[in-house]
C-alpha positions in Angstrom: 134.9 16.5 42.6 131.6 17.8 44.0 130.3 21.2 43.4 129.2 23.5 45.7 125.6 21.9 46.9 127.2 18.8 47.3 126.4 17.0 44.2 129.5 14.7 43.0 129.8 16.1 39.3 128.9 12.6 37.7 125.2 12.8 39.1 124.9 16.7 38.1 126.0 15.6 34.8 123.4 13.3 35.0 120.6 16.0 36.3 121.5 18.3 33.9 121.4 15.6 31.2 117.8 14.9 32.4 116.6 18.5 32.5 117.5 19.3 28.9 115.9 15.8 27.8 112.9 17.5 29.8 113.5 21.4 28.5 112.8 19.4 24.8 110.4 17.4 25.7 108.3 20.6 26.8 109.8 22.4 24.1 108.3 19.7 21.9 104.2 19.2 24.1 103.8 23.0 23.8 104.7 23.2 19.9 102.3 20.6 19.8 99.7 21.7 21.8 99.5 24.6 20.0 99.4 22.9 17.0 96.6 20.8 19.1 94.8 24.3 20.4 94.4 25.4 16.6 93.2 22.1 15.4 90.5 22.3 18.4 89.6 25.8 17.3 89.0 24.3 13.6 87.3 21.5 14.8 85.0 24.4 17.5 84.7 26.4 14.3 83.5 23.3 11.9 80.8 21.9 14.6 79.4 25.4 15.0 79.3 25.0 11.2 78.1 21.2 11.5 75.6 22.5 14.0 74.4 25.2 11.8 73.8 23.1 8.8 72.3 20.4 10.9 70.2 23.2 12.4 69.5 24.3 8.6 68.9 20.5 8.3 66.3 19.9 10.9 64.3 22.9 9.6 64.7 21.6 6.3 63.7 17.9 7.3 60.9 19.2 9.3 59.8 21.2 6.3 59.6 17.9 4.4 58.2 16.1 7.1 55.3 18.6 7.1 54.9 18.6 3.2 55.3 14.5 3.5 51.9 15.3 6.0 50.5 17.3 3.7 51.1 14.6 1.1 49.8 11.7 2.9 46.2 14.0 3.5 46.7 15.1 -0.1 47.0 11.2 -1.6 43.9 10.1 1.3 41.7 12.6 -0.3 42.9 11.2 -4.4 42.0 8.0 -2.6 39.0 9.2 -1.2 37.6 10.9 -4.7 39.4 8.2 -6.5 36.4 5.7 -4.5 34.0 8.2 -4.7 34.9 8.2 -8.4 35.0 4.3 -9.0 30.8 4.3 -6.7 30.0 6.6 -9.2 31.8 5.4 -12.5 29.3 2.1 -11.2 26.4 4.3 -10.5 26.9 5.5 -14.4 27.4 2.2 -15.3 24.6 0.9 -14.2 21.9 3.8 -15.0 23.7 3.4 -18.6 22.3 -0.4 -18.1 19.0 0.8 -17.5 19.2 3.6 -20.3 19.6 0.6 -22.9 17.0 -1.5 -21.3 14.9 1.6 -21.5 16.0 2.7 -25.3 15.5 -1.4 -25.7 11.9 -1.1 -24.6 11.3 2.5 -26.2 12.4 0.6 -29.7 9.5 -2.1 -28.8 6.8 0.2 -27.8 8.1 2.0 -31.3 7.3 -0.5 -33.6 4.2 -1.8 -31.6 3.2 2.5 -31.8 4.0 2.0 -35.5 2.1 -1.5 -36.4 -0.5 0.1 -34.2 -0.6 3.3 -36.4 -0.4 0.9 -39.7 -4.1 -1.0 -38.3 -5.3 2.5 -37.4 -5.2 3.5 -40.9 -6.7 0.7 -42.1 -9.4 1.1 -39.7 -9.9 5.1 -40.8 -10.1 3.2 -44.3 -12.6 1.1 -43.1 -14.4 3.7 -41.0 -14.5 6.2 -43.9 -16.2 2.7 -45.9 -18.6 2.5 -43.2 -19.0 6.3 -43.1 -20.3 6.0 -46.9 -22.6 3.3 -46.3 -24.0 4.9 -43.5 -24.8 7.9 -45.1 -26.5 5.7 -47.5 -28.2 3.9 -44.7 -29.6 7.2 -43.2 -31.3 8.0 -46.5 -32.6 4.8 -46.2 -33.7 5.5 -42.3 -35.2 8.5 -43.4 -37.5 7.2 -45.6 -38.1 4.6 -43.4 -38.6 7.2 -40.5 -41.3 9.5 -42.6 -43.4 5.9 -43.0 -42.6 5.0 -39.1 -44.0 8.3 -38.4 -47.3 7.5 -40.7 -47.5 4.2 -39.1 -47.1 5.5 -35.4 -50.0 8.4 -36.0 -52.2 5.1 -37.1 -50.7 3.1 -33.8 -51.5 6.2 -31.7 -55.0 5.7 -32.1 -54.9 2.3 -31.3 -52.8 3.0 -28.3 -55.1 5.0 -27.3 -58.0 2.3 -27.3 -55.4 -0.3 -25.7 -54.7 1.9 -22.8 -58.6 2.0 -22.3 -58.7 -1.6 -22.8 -55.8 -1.6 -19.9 -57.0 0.2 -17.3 -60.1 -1.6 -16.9 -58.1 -4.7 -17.1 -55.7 -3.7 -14.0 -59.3 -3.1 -12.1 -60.3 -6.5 -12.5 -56.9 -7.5 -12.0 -56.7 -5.6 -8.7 -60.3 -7.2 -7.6 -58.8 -10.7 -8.4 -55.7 -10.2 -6.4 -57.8 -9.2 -3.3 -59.9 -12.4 -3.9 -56.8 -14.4 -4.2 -55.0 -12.3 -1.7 -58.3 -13.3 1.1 -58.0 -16.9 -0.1 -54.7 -17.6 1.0 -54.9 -16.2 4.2 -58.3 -18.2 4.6 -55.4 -21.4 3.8 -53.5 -20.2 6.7 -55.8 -19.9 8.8 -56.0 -23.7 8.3 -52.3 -25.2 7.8 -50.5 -23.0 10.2 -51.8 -24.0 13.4 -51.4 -27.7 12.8 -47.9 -26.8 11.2 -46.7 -24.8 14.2 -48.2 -27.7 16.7 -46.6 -30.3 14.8 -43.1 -29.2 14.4 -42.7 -26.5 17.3 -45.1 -27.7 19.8 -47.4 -24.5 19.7 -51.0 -25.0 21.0 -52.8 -21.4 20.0 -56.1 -20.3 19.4 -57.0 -19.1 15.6 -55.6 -15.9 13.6 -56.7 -13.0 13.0 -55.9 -9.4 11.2 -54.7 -6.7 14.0 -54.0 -3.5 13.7 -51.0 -2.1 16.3 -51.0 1.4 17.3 -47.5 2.8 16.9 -46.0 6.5 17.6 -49.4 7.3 15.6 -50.3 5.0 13.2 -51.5 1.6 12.9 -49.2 -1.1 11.4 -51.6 -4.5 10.2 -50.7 -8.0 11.2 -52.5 -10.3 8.7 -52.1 -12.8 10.9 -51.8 -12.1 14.6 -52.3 -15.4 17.8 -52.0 -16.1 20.8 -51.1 -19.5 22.5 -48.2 -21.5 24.7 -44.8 -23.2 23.5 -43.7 -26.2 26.2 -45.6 -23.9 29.1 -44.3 -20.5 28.1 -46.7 -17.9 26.7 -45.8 -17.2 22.9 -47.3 -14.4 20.1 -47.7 -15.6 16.9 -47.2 -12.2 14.4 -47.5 -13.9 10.6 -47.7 -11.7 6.9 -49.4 -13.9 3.8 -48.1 -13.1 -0.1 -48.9 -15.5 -2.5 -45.3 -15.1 -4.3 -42.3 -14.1 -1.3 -39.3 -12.4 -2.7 -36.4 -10.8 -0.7 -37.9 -7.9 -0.7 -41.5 -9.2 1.0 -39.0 -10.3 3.6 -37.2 -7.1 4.1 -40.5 -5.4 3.9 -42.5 -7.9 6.8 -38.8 -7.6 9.1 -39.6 -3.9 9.1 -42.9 -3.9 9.7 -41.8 -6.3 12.5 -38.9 -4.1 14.3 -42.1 -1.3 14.7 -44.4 -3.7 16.5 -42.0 -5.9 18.7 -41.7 -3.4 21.1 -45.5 -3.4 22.1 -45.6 -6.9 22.5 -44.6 -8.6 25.9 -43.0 -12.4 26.2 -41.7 -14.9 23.2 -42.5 -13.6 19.5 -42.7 -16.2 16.9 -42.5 -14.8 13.2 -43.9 -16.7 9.8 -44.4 -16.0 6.5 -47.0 -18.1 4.4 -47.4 -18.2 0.8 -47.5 -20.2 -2.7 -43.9 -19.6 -3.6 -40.9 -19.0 -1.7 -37.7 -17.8 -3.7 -34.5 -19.8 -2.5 -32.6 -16.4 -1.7 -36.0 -15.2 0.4 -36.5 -18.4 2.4 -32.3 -17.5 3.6 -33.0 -14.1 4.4 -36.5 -15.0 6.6 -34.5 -17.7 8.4 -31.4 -15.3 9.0 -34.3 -12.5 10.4 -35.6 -16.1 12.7 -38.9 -15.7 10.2 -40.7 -19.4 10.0 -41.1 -19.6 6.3 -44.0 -21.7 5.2 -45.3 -22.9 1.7 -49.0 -23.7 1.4 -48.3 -26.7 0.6 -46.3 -27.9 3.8 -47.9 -29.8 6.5 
């Protein structure tokens, strides 16, 4: 039998059969994707919760993040003091060192203060001794002082006849030390010329006292030549003492420095006398000054 689209019944069956199976089947998908369009809605509703509280969690974490910051500076200053702390916990340390050495030295410088004290008292003791016997000593000195006094009115007197006796003494002192004074330079009138020829080579003709005018005044040469050294023209300027001390030196080099610049070519400079002094026969030579004794020849 076929029905009336041409279908034999056994294959309608057959498409019917299907459709129904198919009907359920979508019966069945839309059930569930309901039930599968609610679940999604959950699930939409839970992330926007999940997103929220991770949202709330990211704040949160960046909150700690920051205050973990803050921490990290916080515990690198505590680290920074803590060193600063430790440098000067040392710095204490060692100034507490010194503060014993210095209390150990202070203690020292006590006792040596005190055993210092302990001889000073016994030296007031001792002075305050001394005191007494010097108070008996001045009674003593001023007895001895009223007869000093006596004795000095009779040495006045006599003083007074000494000093008489003394100044005609220094006249024929001074008379004697002209006589002596003229002697010696008579002597180097003699030795020098044969001195100077036989260790210099000087031929010169004899001495003589000159007197050089200078801004003024005269300066005396005692002894004052003229003559040659190996062909060259040479002055011969020369100061007689019978005793030569540094200060005769100093004294003739001065006398010297005003008359050198009036005198033309080679200078030669000597001192004659008795006695030279070791230190005065350095300082001539260092001045170039020829000392000579009256005895050299």
């Amino acid at each position: 039998m076929e029905t009336q689209s041409g279908i034999d019944e056994k294959t309608y069956r057959a498409i019917v059969a299907v459709v129904d199976r198919r009907m359920r089947e979508i019966r069945v998908t839309r059930k569930d994707f309901d039930a599968l369009k609610w679940a999604v809605t959950e699930l939409a509703q839970a992330q926007k919760r999940t997103e929220q509280r991770l949202d709330s969690l990211a704040q949160k974490v960046e909150e700690l993040a920051e205050a973990q910051k803050r921490t990290e500076e916080r515990v690198e200053e505590l680290a920074a003091a803590q060193k600063r702390t430790e440098q000067r916990v040392e710095e204490l340390a060692e100034a507490q060192k010194r503060t014993e050495q210095r209390l150990d030295s202070l203690a020292q410088k006590v006792e040596e203060l005190a055993e210092a004290q302990r001889r000073t008292e016994e030296r007031v003791e001792e002075l305050a001794a001394a005191q007494k016997r010097t108070e008996q000593r001045v009674e003593e000195l001023a007895q001895a002082q009223k007869r000093t006094e006596e004795r000095v009115e009779e040495l006045g007197e006599n003083l007074r006849l000494l000093a008489a006796e003394t100044r005609n003494l220094a006249r024929q002192v001074g008379s004697l030390a002209d006589n002596i004074g003229f002697g010696l330079e008579d002597i180097a009138h003699v030795v020098l010329p044969g001195y100077l020829y036989r260790h210099l080579g000087v031929e010169m003709g004899e001495f003589e006292r000159r007197f050089v005018p200078v801004d003024g005044e005269e300066v005396e040469i005692n002894l004052y030549a003229e003559g040659t050294m190996k062909g060259e023209k040479v002055t011969i300027l020369g100061e007689v003492k019978s005793r030569i001390y540094a200060r005769e030196v100093d004294t003739f080099q001065n006398t010297l420095s005003k008359v050198l610049p009036k005198i033309e070519g080679k200078v030669l400079k000597v001192m004659f006398g008795y006695f030279f002094r070791p230190e005065a026969s350095e300082l001539a030579r260092n001045y170039d000054i020829i000392p000579v004794v009256s005895y050299q020849r």
